[in-house]
C-alpha positions in Angstrom: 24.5 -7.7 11.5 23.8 -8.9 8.3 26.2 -7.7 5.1 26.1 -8.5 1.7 28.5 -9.8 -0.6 28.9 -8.8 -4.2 31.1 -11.0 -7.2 31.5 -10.0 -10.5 31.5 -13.1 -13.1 33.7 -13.3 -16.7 30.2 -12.7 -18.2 29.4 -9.9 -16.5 26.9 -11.6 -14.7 26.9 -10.3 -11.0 25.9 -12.6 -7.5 25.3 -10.7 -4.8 24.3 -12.8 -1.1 23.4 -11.8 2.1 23.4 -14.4 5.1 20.8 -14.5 7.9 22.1 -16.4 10.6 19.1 -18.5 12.7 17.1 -19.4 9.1 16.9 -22.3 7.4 15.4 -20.9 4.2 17.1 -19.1 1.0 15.1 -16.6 -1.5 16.7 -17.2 -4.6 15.7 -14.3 -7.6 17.5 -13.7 -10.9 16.6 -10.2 -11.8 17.1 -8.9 -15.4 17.4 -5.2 -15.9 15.0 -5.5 -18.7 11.3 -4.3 -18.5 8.6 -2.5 -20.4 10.0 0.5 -21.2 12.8 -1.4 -23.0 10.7 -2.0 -26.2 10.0 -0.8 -28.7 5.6 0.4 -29.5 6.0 -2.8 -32.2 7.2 -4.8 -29.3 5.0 -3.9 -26.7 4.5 -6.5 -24.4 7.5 -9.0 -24.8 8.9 -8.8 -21.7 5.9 -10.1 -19.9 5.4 -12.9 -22.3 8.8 -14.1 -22.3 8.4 -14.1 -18.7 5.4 -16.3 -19.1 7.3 -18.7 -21.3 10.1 -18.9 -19.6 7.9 -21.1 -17.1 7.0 -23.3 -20.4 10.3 -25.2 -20.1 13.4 -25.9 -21.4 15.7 -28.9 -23.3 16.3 -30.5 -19.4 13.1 -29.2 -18.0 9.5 -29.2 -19.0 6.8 -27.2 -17.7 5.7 -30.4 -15.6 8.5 -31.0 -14.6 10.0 -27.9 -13.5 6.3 -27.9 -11.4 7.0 -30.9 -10.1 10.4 -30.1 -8.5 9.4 -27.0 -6.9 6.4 -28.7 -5.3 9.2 -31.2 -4.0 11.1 -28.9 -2.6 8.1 -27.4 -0.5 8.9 -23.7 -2.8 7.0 -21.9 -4.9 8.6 -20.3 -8.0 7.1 -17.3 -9.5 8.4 -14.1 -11.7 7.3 -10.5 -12.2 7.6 -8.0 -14.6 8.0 -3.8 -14.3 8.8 -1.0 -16.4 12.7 -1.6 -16.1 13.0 -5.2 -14.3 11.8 -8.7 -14.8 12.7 -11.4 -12.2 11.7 -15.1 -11.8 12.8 -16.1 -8.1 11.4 -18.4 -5.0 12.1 -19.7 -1.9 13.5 -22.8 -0.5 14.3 -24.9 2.1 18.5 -24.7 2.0 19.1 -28.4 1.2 17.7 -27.5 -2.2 19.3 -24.4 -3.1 21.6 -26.6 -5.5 18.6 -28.2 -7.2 16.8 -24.4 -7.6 19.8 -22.5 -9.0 20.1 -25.8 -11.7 16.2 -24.7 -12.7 16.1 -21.3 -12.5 19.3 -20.9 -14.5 18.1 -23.0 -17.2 15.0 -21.3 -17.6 16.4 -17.5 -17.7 19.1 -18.4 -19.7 18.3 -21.5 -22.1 14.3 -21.4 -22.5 12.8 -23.4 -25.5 10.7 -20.6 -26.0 8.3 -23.3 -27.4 3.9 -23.7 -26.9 4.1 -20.2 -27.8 0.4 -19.9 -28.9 -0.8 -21.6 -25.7 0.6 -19.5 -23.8 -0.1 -16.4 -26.1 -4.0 -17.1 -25.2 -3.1 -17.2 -21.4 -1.5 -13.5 -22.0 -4.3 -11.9 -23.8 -6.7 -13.5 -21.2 -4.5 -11.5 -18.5 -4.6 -8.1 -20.4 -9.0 -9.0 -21.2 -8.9 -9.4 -16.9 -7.0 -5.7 -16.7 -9.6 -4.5 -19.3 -12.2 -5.9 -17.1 -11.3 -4.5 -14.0 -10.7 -0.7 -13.5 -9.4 -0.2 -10.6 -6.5 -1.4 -12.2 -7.0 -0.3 -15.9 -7.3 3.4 -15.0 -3.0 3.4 -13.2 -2.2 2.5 -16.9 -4.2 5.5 -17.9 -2.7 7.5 -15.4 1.1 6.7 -16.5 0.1 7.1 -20.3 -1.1 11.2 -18.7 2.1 11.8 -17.7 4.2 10.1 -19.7 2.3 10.5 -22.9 4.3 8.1 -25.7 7.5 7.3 -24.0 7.8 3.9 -23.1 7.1 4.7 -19.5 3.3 5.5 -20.2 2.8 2.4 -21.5 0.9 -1.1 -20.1 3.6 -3.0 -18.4 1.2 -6.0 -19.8 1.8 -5.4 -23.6 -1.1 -4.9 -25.8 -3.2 -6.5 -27.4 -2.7 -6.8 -31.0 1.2 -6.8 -30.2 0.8 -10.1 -28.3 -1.6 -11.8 -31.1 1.0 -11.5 -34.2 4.3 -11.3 -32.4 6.6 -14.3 -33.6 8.9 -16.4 -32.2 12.2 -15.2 -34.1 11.2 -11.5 -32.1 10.6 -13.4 -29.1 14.5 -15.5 -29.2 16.0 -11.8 -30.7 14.4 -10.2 -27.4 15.9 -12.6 -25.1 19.2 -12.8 -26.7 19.9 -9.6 -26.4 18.3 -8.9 -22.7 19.4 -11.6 -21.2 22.9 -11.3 -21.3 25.4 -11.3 -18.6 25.9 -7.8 -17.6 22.4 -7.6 -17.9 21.8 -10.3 -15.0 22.0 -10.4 -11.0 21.4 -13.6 -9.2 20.7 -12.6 -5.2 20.0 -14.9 -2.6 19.5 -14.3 1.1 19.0 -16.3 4.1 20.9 -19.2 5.2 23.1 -19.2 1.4 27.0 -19.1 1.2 28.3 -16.7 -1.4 31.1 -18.6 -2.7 28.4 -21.4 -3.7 26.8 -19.9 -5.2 28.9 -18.0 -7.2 30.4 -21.2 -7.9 27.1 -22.5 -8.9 26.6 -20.1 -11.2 30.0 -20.6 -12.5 29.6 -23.6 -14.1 26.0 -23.0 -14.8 27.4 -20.6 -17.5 30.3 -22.0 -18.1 32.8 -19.0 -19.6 29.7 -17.5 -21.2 31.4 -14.3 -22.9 29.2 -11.0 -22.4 27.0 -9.7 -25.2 26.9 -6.0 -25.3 23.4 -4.3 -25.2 22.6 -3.5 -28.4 19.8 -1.7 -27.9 20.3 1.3 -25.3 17.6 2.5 -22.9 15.3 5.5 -24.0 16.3 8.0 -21.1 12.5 9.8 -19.6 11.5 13.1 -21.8 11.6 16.8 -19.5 8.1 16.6 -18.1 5.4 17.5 -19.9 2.0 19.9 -19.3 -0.4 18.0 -17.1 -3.5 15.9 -19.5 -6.6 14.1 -18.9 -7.8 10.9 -20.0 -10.8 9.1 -19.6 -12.5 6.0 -20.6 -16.2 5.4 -20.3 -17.5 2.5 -18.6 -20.8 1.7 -17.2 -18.9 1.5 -13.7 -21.0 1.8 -10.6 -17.8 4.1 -9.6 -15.7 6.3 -10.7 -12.2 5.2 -10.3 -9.7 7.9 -10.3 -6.0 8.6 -10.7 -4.3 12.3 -10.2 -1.0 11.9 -11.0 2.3 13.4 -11.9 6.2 13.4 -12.6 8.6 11.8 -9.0 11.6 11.4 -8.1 14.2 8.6 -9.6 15.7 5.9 -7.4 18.8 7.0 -6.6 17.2 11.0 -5.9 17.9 11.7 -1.9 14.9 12.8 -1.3 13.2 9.5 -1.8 13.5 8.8 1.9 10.6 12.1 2.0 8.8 10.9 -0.6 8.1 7.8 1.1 7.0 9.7 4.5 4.7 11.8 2.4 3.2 8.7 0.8 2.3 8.2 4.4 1.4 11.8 5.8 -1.1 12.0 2.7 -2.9 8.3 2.3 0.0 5.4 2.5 -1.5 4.5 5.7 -4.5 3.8 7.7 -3.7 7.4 9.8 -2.7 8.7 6.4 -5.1 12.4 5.7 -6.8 11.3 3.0 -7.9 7.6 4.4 -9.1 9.8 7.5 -11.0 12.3 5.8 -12.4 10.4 2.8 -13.3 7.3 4.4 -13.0 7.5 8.1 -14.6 11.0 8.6 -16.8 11.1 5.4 -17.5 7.4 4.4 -16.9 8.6 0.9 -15.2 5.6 -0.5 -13.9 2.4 0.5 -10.7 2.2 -1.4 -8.1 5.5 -1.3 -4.4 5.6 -1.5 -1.7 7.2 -2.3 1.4 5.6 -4.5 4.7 6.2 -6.1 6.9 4.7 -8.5 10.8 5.2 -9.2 12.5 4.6 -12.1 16.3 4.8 -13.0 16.0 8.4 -14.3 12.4 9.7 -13.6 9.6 8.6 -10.8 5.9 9.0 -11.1 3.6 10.0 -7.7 -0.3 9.4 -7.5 -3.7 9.1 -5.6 -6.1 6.7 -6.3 -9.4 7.2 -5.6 -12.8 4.7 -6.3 -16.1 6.6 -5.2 -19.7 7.3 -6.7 -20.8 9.8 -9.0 -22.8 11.8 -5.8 -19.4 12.2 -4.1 -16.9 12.9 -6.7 -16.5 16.3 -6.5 -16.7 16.6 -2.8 -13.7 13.9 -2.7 -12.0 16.1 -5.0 -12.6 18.9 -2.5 -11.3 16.9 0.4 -7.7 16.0 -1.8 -7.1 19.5 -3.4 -7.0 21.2 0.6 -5.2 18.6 1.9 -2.2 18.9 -0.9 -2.3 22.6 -0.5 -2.2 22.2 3.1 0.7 20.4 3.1 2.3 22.0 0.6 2.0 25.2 2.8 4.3 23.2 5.1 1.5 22.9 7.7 2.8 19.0 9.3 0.4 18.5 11.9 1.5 17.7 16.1 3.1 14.3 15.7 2.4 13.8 11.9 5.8 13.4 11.0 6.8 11.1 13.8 4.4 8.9 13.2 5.4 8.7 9.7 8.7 7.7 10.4 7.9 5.5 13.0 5.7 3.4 11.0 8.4 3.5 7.5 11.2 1.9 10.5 8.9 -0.4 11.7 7.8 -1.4 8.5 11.5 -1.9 7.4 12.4 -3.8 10.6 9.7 -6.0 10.1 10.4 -7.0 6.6 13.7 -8.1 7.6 12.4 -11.2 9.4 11.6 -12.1 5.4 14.6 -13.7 3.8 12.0 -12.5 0.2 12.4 -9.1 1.6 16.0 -8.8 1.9 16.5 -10.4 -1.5 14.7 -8.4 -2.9 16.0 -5.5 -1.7 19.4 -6.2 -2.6 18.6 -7.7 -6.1 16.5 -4.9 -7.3 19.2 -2.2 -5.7 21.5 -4.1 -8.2 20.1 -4.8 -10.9 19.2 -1.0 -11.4 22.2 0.2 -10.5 21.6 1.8 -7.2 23.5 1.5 -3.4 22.5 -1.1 -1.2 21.8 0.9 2.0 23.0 -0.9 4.9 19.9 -0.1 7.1 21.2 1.8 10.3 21.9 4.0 7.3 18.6 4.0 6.5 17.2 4.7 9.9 19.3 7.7 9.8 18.1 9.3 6.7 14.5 8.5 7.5 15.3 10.2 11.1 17.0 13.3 9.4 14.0 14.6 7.0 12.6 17.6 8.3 9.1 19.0 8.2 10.2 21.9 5.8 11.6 19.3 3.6 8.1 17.2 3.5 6.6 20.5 3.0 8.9 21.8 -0.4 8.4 18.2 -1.6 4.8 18.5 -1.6 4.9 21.7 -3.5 7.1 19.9 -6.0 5.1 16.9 -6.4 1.8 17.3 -5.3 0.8 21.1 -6.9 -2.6 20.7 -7.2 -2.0 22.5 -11.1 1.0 20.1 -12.1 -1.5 16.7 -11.8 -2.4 14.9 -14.5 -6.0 13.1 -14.3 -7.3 9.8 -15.5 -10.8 8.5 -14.6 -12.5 5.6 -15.8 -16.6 5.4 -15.2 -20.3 6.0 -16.9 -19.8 10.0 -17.8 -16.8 12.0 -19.3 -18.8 15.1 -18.4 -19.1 15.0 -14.5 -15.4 14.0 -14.3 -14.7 16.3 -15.9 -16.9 18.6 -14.4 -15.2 17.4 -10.8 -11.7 17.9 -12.0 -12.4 21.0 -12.5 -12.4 21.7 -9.4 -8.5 20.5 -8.2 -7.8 22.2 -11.9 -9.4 24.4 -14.0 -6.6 24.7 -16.3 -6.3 20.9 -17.1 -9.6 20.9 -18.1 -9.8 23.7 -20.3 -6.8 22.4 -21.7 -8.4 19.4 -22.9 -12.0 20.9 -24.1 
């Protein structure tokens, strides 16, 4: 059974492996517990684009270059950014993990930070696509409902006029201070040995002495009264978000919250999939989705439908919250549920990506690594009446936010008012 191993460097940089015996690939990520909600409004955005230039090279590297080796190697290197974690990581055959941790290093920790306006354009041609598109635009709505002006509600993209003016001294103060050693897990998984790459790493920093944070995280307000936001666009449909406060990483209950997400539309035999699009053939695209955060979480539903069946969707959603709120799990509802959350697990274990993920991300923000018969066991031990109370916490029908994007403010508004009255009057 695979195990991981975790080392502690003078830095306060931290390695953590885990070997797969029978592979001959490693997933290589260096995560950085650094992400949106780690700036400040005048800031808004520099994550993300220091991600995007970290790809712009270095004193050793170029762009091309750094290009040119992963292409090489048969990998592809790529990064992401979140609210609370940026990582730049890839996957390789294991004759060139040497060569991949030389790159990677050099580019998270030694970026020239140059072509900055080049690259500036490629940014605000991402956040023009985001603007363009609504069925992502109207999540970012959705977190600035329920998280109003903490840092949490805002794009994870950066805005706008942020990206246009923001210089490069911000961009090398930003970076000094977020990536610095204790700030910083390298995790690999597959066929890796942890004392290279510790060693690796090592000499890659060299001594490096840690630099304290200097700028401490801004912990998520006491949730607020449900609000509504809208933006109109001449949308063929209306895309809609109901959404509200979750749980944080570390919260026990999160192994419920994930089999709700399924009971309720995280599946193809989810209720709302069924009954919206199955049953009704009311929309094409409904879900349900959840995010957690170090100290706070945020739950939601997404639906895309048109105008004519908008409030009938609405319909559909608000029974099938307060049904399960009521506790009512239907005949082999919750077996299913935890059925398809093992297998989905067990499958993603054949993916050395998968398991370094899950042990960089666990690190990075601060949360156990959950050897996973111990997660079998938890998922096994949630009860219906626990599904049930969740739901009621979560899901009230009165404690969601709403955010819709489409061509009238006036009929969402007038099918909102349906799930809840009260949000609606309370935004007249």
């Amino acid at each position: 059974m695979a195990t991981h191993l975790l080392t502690t460097l003078p830095g306060g940089e931290r390695v953590i492996t885990e070997r797969v015996d029978g592979v001959r690939s490693a997933s290589i990520g260096l995560w950085i517990g650094a992400g949106s909600r780690d700036e400040t409004p005048a800031k808004a955005g520099v994550s993300h684009f220091i991600e995007h230039l970290l790809f712009k090279g270095t004193e050793r590297f170029d762009a091309v270059k750094i290009a040119e080796l992963f292409d090489a190697m048969g990998g592809e290197l790529n990064a992401a950014t979140s609210r609370e974690t940026t990582v730049v990581y890839t996957r390789v055959p294991d004759d060139h993990i040497d060569v991949a941790l030389d790159v990677m290093t050099d580019m998270v920790f030694s970026p020239a930070l140059t072509d900055i306006d080049s690259e500036r354009d490629v940014v605000l041609e991402e956040i023009a696509m985001v603007d363009d598109n609504p069925q992502d635009l109207v999540h970012d709505l959705a977190a600035e409902a329920v998280f109003g002006a903490h840092p949490l509600g805002r794009p994870v993209i950066g805005e706008a006029d942020v990206i246009s003016s923001i210089s490069r001294r911000s961009l090398l103060g930003y970076h000094h201070n977020a990536y610095t050693g204790p700030n910083v897990v390298l995790a690999a998984a597959g066929n890796v040995d942890h004392r290279r790459i510790v060693k690796a790493l090592r000499e890659r920093r060299n001594g490096q002495a840690p630099i304290a944070l200097s700028s401490p995280r801004k912990s998520a307000a006491k949730a607020a009264a449900p609000t509504l936001r809208f933006l109109r666009k001449s949308t063929e449909q209306y895309h809609v978000c109901l959404a509200g406060r979750g749980i944080a990483r570390d919260d026990p209950r999160r192994y419920a919250s994930a089999l709700l997400d399924a009971i309720l539309g995280g599946s193809a035999s989810s209720r709302l999939f069924q009954e919206i699009r199955e049953k009704r053939g009311m929309a094409y695209s409904v879900y349900t989705y959840g995010s957690h955060y170090v100290d706070a979480g945020q739950v939601g539903i997404y639906l895309g439908t048109r105008e004519e069946n908008l409030r009938e969707c609405l319909d559909v959603i608000a029974a099938e919250l307060n049904d399960v709120g009521a506790g009512n799990i239907r005949p082999g509802e919750l077996e299913r549920a935890k059925e398809n959350m093992k297998g989905r697990l067990l499958l993603s274990l054949e993916s050395t990506s998968a398991r370094m993920t899950r042990i960089g991300k666990a690190t990075v923000t601060g949360i156990e690594v959950v050897p996973i018969a111990e997660t079998e066991r938890r998922i096994a031990a949630v009860t219906a009446e626990e599904i049930g109370e969740l739901a009621r916490d979560l899901y009230a029908p009165e404690g969601l936010s709403a955010a819709g994007i489409g061509p009238s403010e006036k009929r969402f508004r007038a099918a909102v008012d349906r799930l809840n009255p009260s949000l609606v009057e309370g935004t007249a």
